[in-house]
OpenMM code with the backbone's topology and positions (N, CA, C; nanometers):
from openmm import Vec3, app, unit

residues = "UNK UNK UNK UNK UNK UNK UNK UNK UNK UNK UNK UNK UNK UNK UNK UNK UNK UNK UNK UNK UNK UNK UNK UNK UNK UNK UNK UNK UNK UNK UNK UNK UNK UNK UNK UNK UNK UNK UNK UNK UNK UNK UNK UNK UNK UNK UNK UNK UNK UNK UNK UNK UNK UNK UNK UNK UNK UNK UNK UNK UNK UNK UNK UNK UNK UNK UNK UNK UNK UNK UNK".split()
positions = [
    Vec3(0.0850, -0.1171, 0.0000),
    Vec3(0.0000, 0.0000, 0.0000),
    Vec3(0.0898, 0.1238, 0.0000),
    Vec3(0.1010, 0.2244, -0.0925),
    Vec3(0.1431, 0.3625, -0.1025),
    Vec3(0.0943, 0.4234, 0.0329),
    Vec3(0.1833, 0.5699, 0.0642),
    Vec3(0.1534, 0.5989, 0.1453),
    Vec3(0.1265, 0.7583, 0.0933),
    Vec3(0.0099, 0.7977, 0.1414),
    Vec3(-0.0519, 0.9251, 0.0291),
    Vec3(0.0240, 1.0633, 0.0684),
    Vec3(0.0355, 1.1223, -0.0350),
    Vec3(0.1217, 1.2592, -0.0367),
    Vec3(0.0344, 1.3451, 0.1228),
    Vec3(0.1606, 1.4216, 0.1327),
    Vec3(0.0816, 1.4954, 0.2596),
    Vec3(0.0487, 1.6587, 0.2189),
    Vec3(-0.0563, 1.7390, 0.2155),
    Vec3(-0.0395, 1.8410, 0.1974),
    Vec3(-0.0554, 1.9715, 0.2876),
    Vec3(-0.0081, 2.0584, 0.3046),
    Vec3(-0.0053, 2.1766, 0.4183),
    Vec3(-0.1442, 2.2263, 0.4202),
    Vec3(-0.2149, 2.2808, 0.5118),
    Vec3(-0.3153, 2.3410, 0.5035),
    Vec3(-0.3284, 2.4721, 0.6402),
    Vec3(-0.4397, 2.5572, 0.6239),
    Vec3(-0.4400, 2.6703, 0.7385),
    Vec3(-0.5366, 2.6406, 0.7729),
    Vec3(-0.5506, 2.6631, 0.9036),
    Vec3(-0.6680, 2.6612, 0.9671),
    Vec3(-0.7431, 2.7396, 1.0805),
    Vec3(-0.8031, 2.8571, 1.0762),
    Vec3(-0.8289, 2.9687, 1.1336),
    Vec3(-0.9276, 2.9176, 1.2299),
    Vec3(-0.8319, 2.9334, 1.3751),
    Vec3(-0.9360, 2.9029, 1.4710),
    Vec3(-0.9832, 3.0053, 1.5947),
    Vec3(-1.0431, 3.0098, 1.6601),
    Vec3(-1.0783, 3.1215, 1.7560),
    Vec3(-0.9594, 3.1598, 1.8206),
    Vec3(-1.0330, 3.2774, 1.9113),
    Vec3(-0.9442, 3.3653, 1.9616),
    Vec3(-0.8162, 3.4240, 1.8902),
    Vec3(-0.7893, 3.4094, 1.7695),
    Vec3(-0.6660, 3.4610, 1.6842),
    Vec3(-0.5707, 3.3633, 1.7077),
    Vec3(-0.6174, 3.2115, 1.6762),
    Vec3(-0.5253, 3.1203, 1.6534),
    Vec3(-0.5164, 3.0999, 1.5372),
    Vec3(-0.4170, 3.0761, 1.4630),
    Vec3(-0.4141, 3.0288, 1.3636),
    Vec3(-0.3023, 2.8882, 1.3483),
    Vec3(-0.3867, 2.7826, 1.2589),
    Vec3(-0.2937, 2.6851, 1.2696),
    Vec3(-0.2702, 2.6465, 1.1196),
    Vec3(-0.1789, 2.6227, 1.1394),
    Vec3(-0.0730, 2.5561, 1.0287),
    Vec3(-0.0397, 2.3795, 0.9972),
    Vec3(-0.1174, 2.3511, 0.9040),
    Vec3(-0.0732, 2.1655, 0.9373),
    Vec3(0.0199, 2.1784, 0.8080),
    Vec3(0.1464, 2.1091, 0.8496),
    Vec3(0.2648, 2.1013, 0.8036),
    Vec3(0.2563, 1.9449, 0.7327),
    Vec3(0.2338, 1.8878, 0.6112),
    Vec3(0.2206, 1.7640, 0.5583),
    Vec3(0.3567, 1.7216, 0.5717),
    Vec3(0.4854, 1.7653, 0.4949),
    Vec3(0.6094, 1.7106, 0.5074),
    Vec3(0.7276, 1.7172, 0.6474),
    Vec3(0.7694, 1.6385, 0.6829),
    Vec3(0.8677, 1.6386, 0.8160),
    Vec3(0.9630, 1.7244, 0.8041),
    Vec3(1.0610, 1.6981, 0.7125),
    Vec3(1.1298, 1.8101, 0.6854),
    Vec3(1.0922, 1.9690, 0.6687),
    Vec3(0.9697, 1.9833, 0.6198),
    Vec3(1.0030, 2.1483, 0.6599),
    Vec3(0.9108, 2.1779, 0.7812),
    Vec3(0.8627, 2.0805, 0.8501),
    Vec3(0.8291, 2.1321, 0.9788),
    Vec3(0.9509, 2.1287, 1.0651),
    Vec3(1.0277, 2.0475, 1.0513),
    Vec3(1.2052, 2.0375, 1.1060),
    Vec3(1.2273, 2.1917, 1.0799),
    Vec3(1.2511, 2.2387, 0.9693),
    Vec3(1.2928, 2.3475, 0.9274),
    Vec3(1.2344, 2.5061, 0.9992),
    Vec3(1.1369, 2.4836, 1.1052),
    Vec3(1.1172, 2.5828, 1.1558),
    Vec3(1.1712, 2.6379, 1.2752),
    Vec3(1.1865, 2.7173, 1.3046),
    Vec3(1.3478, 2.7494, 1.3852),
    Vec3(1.2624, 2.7762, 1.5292),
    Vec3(1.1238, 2.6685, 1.5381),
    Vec3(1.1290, 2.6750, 1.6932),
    Vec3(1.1222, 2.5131, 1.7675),
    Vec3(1.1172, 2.5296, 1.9242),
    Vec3(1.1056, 2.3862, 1.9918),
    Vec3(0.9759, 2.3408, 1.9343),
    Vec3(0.9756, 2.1969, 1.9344),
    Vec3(0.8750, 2.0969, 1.9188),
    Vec3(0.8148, 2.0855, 2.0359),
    Vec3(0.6965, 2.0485, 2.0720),
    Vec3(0.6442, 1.9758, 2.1890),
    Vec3(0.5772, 1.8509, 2.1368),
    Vec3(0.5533, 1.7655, 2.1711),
    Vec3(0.5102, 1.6625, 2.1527),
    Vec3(0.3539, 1.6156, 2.2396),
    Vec3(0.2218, 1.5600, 2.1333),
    Vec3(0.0994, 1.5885, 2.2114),
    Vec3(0.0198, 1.4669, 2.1284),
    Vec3(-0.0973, 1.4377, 2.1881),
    Vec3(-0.1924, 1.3131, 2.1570),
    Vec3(-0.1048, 1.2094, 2.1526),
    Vec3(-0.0767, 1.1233, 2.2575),
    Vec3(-0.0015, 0.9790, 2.2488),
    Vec3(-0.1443, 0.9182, 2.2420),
    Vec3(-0.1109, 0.7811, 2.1405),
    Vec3(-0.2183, 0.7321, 2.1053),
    Vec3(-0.2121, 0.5956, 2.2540),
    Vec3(-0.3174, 0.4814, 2.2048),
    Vec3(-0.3317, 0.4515, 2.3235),
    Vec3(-0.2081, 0.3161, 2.3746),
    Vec3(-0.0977, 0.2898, 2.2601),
    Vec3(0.0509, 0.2571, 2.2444),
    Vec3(0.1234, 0.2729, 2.3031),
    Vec3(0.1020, 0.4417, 2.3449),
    Vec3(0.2271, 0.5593, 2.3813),
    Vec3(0.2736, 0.6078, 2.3204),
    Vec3(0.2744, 0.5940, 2.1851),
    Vec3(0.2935, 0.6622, 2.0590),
    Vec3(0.2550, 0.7849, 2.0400),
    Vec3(0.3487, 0.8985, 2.0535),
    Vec3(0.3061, 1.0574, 1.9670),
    Vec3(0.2592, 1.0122, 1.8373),
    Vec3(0.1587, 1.1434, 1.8173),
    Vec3(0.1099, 1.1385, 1.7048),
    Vec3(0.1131, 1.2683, 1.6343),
    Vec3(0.1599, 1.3836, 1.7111),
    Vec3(0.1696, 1.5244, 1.6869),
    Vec3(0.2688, 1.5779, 1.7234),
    Vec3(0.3152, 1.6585, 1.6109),
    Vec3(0.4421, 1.7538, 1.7154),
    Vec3(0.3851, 1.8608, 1.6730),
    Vec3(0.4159, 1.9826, 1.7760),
    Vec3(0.3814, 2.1038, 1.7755),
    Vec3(0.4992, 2.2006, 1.8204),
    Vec3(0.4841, 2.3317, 1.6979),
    Vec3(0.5441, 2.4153, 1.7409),
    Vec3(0.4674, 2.5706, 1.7529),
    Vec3(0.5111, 2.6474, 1.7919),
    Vec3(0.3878, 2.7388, 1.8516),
    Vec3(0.5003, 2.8909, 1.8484),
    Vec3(0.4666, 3.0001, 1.8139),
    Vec3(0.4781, 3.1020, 1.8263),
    Vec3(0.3888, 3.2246, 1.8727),
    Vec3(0.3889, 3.3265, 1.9441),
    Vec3(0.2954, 3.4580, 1.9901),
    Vec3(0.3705, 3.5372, 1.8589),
    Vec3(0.2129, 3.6481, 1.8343),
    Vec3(0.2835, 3.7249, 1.7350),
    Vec3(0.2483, 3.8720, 1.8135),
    Vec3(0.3063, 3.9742, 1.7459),
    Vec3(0.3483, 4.0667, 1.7893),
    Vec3(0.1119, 4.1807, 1.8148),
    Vec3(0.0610, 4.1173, 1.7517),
    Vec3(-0.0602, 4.1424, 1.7850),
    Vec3(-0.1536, 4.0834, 1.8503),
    Vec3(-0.0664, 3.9698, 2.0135),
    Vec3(-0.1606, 3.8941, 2.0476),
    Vec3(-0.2062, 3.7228, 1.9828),
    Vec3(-0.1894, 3.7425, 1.8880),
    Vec3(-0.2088, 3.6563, 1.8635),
    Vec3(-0.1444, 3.5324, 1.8019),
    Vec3(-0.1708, 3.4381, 1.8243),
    Vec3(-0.0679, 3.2865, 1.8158),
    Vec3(-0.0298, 3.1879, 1.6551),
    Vec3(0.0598, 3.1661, 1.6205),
    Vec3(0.0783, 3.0588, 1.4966),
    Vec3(0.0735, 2.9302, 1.5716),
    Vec3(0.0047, 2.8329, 1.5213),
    Vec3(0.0662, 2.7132, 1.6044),
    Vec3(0.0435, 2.5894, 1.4825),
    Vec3(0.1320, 2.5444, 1.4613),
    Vec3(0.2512, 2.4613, 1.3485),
    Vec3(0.2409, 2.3398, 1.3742),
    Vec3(0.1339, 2.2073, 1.3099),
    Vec3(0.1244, 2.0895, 1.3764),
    Vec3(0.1751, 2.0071, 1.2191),
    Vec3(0.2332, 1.8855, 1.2771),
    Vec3(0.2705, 1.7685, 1.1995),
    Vec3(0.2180, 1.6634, 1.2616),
    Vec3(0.1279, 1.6015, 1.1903),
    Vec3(0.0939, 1.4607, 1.2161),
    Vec3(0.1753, 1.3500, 1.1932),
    Vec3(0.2056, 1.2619, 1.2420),
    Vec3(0.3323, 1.1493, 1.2699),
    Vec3(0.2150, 1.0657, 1.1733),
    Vec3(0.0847, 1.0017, 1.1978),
    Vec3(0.0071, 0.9159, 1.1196),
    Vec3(-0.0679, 0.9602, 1.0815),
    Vec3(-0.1425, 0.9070, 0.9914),
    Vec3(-0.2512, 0.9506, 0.8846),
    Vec3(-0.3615, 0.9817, 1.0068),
    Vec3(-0.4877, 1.0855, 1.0112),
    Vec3(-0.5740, 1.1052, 1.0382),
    Vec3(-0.7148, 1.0759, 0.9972),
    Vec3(-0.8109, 0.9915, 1.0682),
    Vec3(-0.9238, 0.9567, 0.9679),
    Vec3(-0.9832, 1.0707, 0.9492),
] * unit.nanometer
topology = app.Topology()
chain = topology.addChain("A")
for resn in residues:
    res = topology.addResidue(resn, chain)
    for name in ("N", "CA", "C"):
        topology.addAtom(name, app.Element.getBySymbol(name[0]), res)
């Protein structure tokens, strides 16, 4: 079984969040902040890394990569 292309998407959520899903590993690597790591499945397995920035108006970027496919 192929494993299906991943693609980036935005996603505008309350309070002046905005999120970012990052499809490829490498350029979520490529962002010049810490990772946190979140949703261990029920394994112990991460399934998300997150990186998160405040912007200068209050309001937040926050930068997720999914480790597995999402239904």
């Amino acid at each position: 079984m192929g494993r299906k292309k991943r693609h980036d998407e935005l996603k505008l959520g309350a309070n002046g969040f905005l999120y970012v899903v990052v499809g490829e590993r490498a350029k979520f690597d490529a962002i010049p902040f810490p990772a946190t790591e979140h949703d261990k499945g029920a394994n112990g397995t991460v399934n998300l890394l997150v990186k998160s920035v405040d912007t200068t108006d209050g309001s937040m970027v926050i930068f997720q990569h999914w480790l597995e496919e999402q239904p």
